[in-house]
Biopython code that builds the backbone (N, CA, C, O; Angstrom):
import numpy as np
from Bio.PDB.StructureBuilder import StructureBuilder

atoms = [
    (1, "UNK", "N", (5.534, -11.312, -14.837)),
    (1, "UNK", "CA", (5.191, -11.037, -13.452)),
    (1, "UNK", "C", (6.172, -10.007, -12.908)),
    (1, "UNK", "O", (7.339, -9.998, -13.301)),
    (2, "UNK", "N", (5.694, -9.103, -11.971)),
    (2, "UNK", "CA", (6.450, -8.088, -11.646)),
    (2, "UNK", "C", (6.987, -8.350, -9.783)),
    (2, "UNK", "O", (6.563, -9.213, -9.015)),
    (3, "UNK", "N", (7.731, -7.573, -9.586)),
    (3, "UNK", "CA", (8.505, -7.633, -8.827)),
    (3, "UNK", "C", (7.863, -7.423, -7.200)),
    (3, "UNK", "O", (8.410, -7.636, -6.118)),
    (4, "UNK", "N", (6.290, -6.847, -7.563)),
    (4, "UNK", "CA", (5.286, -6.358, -6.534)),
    (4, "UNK", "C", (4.735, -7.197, -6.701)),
    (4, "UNK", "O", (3.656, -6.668, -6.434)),
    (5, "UNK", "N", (4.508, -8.058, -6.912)),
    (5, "UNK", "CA", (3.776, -9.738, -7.586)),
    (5, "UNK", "C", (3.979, -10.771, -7.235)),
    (5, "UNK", "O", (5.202, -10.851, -7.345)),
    (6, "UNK", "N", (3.486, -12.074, -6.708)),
    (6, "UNK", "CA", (3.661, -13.447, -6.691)),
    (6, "UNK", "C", (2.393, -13.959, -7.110)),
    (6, "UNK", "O", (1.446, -13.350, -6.612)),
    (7, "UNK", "N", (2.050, -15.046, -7.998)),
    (7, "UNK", "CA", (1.200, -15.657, -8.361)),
    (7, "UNK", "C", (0.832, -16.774, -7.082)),
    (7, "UNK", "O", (1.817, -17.439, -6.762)),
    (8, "UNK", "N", (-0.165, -17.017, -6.466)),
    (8, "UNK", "CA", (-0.592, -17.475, -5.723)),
    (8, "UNK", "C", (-2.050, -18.110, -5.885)),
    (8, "UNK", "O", (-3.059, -17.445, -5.650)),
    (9, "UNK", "N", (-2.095, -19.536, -6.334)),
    (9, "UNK", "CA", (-3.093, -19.803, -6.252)),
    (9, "UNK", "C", (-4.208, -19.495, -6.807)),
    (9, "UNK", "O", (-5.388, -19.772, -6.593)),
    (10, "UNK", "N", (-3.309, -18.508, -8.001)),
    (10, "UNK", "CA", (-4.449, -17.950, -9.430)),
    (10, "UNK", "C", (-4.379, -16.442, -8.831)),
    (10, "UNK", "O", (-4.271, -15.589, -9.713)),
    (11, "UNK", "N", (-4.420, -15.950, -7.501)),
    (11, "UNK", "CA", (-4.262, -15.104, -6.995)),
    (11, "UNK", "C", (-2.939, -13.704, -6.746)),
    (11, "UNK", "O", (-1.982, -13.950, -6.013)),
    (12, "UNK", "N", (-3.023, -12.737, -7.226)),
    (12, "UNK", "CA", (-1.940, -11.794, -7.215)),
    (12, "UNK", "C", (-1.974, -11.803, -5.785)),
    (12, "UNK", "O", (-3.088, -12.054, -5.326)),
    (13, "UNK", "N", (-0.937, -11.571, -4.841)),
    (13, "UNK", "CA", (-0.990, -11.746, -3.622)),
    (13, "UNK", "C", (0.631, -10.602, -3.312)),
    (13, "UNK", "O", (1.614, -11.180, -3.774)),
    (14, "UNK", "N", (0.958, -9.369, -2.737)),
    (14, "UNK", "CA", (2.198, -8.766, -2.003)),
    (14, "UNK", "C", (3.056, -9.379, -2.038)),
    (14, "UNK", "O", (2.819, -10.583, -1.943)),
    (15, "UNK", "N", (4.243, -9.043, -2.161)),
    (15, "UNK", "CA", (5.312, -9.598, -2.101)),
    (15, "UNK", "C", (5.698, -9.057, -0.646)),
    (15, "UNK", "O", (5.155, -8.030, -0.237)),
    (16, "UNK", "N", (6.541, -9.672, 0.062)),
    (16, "UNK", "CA", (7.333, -8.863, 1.589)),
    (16, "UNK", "C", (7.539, -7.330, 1.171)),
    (16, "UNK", "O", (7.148, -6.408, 1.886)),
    (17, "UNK", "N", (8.221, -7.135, -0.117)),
    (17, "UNK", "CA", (8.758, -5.963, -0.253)),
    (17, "UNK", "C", (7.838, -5.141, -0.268)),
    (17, "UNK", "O", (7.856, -4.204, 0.531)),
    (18, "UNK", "N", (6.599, -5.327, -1.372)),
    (18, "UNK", "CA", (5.343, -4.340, -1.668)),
    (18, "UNK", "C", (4.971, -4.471, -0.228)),
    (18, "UNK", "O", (5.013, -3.359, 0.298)),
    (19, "UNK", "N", (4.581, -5.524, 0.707)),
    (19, "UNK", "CA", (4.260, -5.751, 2.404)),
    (19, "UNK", "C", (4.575, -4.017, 2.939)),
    (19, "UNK", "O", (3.877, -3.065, 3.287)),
    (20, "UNK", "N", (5.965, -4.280, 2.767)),
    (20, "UNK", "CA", (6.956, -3.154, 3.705)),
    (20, "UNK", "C", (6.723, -1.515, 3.293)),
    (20, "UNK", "O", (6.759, -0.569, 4.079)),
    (21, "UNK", "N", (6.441, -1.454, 1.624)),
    (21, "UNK", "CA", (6.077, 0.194, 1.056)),
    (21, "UNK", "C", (4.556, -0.048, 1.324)),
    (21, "UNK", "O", (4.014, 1.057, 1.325)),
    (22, "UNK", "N", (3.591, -1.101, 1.564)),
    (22, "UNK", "CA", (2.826, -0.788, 2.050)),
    (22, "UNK", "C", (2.321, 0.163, 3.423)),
    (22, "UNK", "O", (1.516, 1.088, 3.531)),
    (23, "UNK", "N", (3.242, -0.573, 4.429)),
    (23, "UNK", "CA", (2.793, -0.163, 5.739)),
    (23, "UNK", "C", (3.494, 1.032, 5.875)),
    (23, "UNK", "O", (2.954, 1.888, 6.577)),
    (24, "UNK", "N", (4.929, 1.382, 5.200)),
    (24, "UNK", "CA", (5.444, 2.523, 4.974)),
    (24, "UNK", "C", (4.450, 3.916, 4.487)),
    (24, "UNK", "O", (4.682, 5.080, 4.814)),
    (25, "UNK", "N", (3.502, 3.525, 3.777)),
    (25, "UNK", "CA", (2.809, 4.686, 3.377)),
    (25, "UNK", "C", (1.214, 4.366, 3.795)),
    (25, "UNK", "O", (0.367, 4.784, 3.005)),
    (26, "UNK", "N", (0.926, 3.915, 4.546)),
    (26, "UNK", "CA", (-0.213, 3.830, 5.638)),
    (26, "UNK", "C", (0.239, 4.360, 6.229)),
    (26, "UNK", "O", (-0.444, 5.359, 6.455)),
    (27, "UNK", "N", (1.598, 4.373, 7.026)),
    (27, "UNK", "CA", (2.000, 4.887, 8.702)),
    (27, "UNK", "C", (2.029, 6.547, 7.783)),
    (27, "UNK", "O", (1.546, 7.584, 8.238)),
    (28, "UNK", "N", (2.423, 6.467, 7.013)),
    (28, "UNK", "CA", (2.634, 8.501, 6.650)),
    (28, "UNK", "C", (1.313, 8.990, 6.334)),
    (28, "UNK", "O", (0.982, 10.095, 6.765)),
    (29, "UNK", "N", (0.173, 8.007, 5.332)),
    (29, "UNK", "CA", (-1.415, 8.717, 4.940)),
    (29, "UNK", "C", (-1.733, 9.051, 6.413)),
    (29, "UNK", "O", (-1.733, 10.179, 6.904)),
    (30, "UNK", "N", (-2.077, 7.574, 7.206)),
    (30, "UNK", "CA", (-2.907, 7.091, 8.340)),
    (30, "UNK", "C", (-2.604, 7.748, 9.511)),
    (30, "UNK", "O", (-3.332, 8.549, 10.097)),
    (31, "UNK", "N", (-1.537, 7.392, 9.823)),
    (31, "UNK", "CA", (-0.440, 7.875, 11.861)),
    (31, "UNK", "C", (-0.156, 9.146, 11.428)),
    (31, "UNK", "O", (-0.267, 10.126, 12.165)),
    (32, "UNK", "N", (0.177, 9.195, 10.364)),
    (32, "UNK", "CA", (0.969, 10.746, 10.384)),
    (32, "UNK", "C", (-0.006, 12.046, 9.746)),
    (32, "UNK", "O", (0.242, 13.247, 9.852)),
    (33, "UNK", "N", (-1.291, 11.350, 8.994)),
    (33, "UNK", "CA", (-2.318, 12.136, 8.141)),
    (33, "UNK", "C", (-1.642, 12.961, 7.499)),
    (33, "UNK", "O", (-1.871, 14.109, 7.879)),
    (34, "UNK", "N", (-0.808, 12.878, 6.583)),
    (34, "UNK", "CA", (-0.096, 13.486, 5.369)),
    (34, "UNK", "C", (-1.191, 13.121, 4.243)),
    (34, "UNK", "O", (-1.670, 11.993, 4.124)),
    (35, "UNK", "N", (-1.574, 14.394, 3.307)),
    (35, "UNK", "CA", (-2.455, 13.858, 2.288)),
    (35, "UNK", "C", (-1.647, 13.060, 1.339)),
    (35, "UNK", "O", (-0.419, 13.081, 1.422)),
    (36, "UNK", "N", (-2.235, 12.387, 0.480)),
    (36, "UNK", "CA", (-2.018, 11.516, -0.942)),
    (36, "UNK", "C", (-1.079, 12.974, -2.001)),
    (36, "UNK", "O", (0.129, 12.970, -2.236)),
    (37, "UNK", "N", (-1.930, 13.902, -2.389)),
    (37, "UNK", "CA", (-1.134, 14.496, -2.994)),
    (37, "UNK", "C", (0.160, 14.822, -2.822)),
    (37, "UNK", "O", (0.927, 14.687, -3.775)),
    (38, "UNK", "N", (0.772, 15.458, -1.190)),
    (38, "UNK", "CA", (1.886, 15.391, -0.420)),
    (38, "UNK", "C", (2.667, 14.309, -0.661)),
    (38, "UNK", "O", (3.691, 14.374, -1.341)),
    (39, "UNK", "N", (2.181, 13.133, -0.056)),
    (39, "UNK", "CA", (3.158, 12.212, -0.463)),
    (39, "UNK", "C", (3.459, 11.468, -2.176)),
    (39, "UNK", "O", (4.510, 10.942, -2.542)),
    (40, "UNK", "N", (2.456, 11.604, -2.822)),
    (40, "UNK", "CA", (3.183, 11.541, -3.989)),
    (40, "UNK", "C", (3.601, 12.031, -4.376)),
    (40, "UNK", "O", (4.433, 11.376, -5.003)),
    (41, "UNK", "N", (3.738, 13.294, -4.599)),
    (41, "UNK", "CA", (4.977, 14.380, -4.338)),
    (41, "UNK", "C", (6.476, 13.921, -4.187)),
    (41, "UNK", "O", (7.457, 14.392, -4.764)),
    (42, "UNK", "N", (6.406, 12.561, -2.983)),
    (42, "UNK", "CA", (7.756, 12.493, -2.575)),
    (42, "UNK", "C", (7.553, 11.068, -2.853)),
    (42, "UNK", "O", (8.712, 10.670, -2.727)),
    (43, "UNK", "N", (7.087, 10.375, -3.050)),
    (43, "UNK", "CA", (6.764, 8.793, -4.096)),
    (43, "UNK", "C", (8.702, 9.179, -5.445)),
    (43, "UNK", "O", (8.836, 9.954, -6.392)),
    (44, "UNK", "N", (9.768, 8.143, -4.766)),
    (44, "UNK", "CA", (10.832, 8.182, -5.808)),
    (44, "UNK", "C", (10.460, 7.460, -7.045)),
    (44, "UNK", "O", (11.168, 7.673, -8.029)),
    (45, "UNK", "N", (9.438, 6.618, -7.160)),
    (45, "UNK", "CA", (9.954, 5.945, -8.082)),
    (45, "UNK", "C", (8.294, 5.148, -8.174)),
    (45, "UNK", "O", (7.333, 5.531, -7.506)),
    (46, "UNK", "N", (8.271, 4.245, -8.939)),
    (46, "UNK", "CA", (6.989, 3.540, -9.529)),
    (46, "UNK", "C", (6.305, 2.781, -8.679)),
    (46, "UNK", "O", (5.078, 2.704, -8.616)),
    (47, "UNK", "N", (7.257, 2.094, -7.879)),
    (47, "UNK", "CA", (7.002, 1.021, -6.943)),
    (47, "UNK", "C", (5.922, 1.901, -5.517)),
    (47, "UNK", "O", (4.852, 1.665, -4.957)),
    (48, "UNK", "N", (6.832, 2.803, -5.453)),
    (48, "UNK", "CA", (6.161, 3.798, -4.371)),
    (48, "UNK", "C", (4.809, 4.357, -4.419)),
    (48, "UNK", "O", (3.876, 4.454, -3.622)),
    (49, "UNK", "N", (5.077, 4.758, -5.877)),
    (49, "UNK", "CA", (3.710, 5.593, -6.439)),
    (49, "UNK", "C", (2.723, 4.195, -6.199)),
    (49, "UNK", "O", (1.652, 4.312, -5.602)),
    (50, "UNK", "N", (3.111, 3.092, -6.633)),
    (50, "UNK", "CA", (1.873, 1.798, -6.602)),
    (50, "UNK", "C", (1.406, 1.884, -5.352)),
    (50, "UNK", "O", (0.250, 2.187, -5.055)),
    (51, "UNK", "N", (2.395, 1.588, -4.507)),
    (51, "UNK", "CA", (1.895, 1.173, -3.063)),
    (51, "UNK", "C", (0.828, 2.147, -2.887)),
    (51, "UNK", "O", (-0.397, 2.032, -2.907)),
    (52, "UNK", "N", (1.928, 3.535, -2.637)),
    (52, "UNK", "CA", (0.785, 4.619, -2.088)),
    (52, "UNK", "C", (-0.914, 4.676, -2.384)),
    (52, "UNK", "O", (-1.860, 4.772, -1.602)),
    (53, "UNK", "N", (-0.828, 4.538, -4.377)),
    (53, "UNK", "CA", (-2.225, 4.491, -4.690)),
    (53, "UNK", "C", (-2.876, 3.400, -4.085)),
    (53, "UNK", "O", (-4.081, 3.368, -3.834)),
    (54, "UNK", "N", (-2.071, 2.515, -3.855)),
    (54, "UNK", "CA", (-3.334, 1.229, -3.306)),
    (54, "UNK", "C", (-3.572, 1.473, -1.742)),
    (54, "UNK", "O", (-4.617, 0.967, -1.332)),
    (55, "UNK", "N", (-2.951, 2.020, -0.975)),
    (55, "UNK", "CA", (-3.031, 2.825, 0.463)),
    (55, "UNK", "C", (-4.298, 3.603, 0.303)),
    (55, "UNK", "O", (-5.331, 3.391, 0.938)),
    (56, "UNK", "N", (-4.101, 4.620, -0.701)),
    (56, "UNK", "CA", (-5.304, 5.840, -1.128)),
    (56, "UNK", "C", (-6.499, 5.375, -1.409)),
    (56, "UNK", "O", (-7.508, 6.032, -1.150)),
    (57, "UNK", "N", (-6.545, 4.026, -2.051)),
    (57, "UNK", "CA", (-7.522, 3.220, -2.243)),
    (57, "UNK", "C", (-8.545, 2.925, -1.230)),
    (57, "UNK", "O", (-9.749, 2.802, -1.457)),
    (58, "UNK", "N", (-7.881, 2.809, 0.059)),
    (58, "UNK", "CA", (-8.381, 2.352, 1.443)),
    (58, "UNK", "C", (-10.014, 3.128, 1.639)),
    (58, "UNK", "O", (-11.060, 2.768, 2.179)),
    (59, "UNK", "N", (-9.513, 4.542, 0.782)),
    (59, "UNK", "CA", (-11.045, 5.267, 1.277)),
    (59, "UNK", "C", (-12.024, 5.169, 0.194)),
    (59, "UNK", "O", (-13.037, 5.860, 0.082)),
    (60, "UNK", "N", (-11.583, 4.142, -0.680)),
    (60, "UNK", "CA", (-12.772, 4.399, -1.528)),
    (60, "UNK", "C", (-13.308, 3.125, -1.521)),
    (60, "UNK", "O", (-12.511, 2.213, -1.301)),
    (61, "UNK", "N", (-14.596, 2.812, -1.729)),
    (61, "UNK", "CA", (-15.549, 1.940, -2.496)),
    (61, "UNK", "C", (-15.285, 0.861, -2.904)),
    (61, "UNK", "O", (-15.511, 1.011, -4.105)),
    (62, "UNK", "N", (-14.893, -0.356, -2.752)),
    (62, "UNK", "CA", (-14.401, -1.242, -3.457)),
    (62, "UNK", "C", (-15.139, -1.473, -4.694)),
    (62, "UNK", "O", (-14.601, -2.225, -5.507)),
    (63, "UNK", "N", (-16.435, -0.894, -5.028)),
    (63, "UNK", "CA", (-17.311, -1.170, -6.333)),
    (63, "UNK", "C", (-16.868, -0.048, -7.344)),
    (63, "UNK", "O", (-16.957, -0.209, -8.561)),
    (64, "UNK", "N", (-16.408, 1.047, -6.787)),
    (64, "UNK", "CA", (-15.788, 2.360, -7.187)),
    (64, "UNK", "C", (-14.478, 1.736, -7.918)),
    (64, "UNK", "O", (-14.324, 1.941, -9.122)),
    (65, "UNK", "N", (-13.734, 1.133, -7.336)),
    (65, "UNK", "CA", (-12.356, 0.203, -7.702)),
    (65, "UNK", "C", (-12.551, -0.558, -8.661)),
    (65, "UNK", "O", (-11.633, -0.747, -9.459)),
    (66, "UNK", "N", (-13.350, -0.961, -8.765)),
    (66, "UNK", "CA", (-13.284, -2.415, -9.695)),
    (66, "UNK", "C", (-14.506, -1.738, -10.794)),
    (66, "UNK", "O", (-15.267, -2.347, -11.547)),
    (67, "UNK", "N", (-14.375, -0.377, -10.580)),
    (67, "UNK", "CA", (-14.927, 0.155, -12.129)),
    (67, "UNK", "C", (-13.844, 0.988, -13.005)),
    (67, "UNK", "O", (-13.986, 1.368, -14.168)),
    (68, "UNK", "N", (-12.855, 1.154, -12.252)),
    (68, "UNK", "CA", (-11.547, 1.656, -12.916)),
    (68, "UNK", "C", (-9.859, 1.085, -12.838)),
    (68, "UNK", "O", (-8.778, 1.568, -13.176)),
    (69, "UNK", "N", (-10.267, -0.097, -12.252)),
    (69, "UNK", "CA", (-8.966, -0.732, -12.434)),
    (69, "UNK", "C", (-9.204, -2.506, -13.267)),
    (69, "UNK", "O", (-10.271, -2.917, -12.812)),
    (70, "UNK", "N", (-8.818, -3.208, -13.904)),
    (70, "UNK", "CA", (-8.680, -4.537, -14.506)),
    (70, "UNK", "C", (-9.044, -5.355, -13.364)),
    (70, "UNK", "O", (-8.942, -4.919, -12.218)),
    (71, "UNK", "N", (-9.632, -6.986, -13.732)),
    (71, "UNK", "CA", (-9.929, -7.491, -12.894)),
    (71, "UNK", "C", (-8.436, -8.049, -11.910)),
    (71, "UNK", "O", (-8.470, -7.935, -10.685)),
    (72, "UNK", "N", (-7.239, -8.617, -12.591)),
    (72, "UNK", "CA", (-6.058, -9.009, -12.192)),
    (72, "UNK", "C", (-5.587, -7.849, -11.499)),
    (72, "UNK", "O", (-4.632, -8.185, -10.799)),
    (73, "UNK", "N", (-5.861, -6.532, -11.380)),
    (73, "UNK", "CA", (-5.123, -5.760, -10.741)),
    (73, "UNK", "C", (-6.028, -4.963, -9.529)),
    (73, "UNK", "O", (-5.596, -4.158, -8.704)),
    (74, "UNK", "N", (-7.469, -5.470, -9.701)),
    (74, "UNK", "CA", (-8.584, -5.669, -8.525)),
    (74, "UNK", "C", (-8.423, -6.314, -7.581)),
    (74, "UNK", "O", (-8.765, -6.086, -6.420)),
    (75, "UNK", "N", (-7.705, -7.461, -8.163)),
    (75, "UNK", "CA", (-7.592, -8.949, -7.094)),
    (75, "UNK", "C", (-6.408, -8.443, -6.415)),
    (75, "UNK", "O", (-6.359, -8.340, -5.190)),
    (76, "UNK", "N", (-5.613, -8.179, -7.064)),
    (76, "UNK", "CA", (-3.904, -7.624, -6.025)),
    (76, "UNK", "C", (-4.497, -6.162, -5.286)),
    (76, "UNK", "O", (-4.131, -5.920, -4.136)),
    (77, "UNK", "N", (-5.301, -5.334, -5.906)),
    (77, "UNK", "CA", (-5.651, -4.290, -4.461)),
    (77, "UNK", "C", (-6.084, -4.876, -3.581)),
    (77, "UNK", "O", (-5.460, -5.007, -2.528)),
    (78, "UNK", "N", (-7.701, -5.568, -3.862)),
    (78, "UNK", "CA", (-7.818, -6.392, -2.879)),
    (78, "UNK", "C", (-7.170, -6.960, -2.067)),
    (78, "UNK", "O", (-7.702, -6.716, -0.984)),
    (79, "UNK", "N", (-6.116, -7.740, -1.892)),
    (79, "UNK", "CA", (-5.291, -8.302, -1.365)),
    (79, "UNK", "C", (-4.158, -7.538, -1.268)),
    (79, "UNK", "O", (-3.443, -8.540, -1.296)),
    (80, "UNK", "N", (-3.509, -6.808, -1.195)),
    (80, "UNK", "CA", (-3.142, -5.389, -0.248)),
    (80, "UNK", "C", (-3.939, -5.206, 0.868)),
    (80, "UNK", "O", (-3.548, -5.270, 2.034)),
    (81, "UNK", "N", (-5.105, -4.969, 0.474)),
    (81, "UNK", "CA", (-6.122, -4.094, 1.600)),
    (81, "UNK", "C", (-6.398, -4.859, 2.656)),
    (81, "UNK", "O", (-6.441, -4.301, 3.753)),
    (82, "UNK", "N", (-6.633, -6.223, 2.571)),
    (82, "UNK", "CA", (-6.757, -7.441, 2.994)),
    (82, "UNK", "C", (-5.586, -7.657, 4.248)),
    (82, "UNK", "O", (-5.778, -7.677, 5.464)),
    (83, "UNK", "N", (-4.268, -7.815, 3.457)),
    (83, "UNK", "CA", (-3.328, -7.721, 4.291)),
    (83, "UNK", "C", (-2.872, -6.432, 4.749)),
    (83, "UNK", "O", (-2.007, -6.729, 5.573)),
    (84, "UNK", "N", (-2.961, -4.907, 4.686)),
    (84, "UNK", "CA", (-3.529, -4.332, 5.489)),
    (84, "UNK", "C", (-4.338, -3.880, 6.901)),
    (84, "UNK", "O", (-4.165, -3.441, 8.037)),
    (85, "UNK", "N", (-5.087, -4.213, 6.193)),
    (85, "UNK", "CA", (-6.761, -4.824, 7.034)),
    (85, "UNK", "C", (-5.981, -5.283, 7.962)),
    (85, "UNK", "O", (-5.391, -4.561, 8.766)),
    (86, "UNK", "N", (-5.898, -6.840, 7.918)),
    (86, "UNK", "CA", (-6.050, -7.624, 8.727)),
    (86, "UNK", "C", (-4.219, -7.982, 9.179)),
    (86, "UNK", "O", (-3.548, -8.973, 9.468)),
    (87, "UNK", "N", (-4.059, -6.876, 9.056)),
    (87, "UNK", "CA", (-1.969, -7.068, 10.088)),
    (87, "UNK", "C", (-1.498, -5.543, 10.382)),
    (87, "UNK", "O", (-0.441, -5.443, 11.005)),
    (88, "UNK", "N", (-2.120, -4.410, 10.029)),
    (88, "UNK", "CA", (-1.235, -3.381, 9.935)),
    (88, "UNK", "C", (-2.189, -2.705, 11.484)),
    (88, "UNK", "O", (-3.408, -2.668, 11.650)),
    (89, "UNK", "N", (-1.265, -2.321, 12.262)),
    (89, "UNK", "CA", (-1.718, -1.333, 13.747)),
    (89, "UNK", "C", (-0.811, -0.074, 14.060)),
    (89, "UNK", "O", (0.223, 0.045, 14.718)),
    (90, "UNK", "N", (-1.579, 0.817, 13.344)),
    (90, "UNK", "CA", (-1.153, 2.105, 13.518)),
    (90, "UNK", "C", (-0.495, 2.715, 14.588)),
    (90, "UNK", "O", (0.242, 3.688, 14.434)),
    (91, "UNK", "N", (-0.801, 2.021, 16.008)),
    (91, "UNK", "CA", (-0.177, 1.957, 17.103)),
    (91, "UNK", "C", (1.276, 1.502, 16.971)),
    (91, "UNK", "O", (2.340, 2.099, 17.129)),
    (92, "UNK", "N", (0.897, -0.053, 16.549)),
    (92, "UNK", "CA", (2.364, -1.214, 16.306)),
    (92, "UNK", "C", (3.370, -0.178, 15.382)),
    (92, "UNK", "O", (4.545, 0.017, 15.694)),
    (93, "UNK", "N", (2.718, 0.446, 14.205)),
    (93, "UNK", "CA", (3.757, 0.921, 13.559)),
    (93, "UNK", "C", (4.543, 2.572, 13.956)),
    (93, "UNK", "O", (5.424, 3.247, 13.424)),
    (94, "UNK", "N", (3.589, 2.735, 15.272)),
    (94, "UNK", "CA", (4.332, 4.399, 15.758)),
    (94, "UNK", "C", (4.819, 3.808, 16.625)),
    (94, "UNK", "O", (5.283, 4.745, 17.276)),
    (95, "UNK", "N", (5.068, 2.968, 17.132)),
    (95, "UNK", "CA", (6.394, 2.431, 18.209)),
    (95, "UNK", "C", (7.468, 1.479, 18.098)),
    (95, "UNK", "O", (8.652, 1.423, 18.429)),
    (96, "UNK", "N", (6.641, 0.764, 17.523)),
    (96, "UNK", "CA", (7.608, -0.430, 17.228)),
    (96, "UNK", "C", (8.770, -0.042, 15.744)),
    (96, "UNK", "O", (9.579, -0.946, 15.534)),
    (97, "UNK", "N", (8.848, 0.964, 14.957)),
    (97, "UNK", "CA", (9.548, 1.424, 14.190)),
    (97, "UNK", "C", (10.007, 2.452, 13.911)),
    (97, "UNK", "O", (9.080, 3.259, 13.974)),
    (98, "UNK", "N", (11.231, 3.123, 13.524)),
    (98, "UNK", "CA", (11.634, 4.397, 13.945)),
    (98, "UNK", "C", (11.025, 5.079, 12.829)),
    (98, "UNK", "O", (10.804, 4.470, 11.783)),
    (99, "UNK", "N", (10.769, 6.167, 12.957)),
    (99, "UNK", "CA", (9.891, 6.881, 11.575)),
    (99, "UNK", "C", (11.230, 7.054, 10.941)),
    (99, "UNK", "O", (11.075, 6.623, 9.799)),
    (100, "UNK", "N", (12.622, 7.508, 11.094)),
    (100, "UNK", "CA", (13.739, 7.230, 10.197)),
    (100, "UNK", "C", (12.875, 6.307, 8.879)),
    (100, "UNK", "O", (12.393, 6.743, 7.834)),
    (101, "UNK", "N", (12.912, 5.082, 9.345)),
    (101, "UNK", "CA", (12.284, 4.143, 8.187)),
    (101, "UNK", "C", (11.322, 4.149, 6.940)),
    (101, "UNK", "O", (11.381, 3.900, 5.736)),
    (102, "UNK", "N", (10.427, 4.557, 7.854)),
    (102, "UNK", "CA", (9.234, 5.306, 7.168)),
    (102, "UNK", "C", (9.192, 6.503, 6.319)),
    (102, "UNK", "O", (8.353, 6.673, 5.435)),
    (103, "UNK", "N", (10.397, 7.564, 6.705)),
    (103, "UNK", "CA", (11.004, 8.944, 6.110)),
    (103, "UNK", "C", (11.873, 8.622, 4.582)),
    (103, "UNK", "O", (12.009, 9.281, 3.551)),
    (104, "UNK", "N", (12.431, 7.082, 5.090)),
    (104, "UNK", "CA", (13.074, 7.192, 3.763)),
    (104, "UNK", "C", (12.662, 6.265, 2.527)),
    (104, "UNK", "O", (12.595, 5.049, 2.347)),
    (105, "UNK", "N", (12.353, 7.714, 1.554)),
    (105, "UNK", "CA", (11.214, 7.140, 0.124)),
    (105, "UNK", "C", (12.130, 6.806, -0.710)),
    (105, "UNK", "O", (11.568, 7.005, -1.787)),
    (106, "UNK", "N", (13.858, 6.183, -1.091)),
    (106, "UNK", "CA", (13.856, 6.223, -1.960)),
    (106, "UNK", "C", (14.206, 4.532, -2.517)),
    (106, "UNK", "O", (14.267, 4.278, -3.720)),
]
sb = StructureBuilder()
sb.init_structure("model")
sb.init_model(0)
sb.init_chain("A")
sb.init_seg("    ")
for serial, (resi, resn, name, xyz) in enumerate(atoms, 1):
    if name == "N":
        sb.init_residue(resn, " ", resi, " ")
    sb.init_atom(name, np.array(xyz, "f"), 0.0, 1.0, " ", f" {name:<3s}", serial, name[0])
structure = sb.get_structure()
C-alpha cells in the first residue's frame, strides 16, 4: 500500500496528504485555469504528477477512465473526484488560503 492510499472498507480512499495535493492542483487547473501540460511541467515529483492526473481526470468521462486505468486504481480516482466533488469550493480555496501554499510544488 502506498503512501496516497488507505484501504478502507475494500475501498482505496485519499489519504489527508493526497486530500491537500489534491485541492492544491484543482485551485491552480480550476481558480487559476493553468493548463495540465503547464503544471506538469512543474509537478516535483510522483506524488504530484498523481494528484494532478487525477484533477485532469475531472474533465473526462468516467467510462473513458475505467477503459484505461485498472479497476483498484478506478476506485481511488473515483474517490478523489468524489471527495473533490463533494468538499472542494473554488471560492473557499481563493480566500481562505494563501496561494503561497498552493505555489509551492515541491
Amino acid at each position: 500500500m502506498t503512501a496516497l492510499t488507505q484501504v478502507s472498507q475494500g475501498n482505496y480512499v485519499p489519504t489527508e496528504g493526497m486530500k491537500e495535493l489534491l485541492r492544491r492542483w484543482f485551485y491552480l487547473k480550476f481558480v487559476q485555469k493553468k493548463s495540465t501540460v503547464e503544471l506538469m511541467a512543474t509537478a516535483s515529483d510522483l506524488r504530484n504528477k498523481s494528484a494532478l492526473s487525477i484533477v485532469a481526470l475531472l474533465d473526462v468521462d468516467e467510462q473513458m477512465i475505467s477503459q484505461v486505468v485498472g479497476k483498484k486504481r478506478l476506485i481511488f480516482v473515483q474517490n478523489c473526484h468524489a471527495y473533490l466533488k463533494g468538499s472542494v469550493n473554488p471560492a473557499d480555496l481563493a480566500s481562505g488560503v494563501s496561494s503561497n501554499q498552493y505555489l509551492d510544488l515541491s
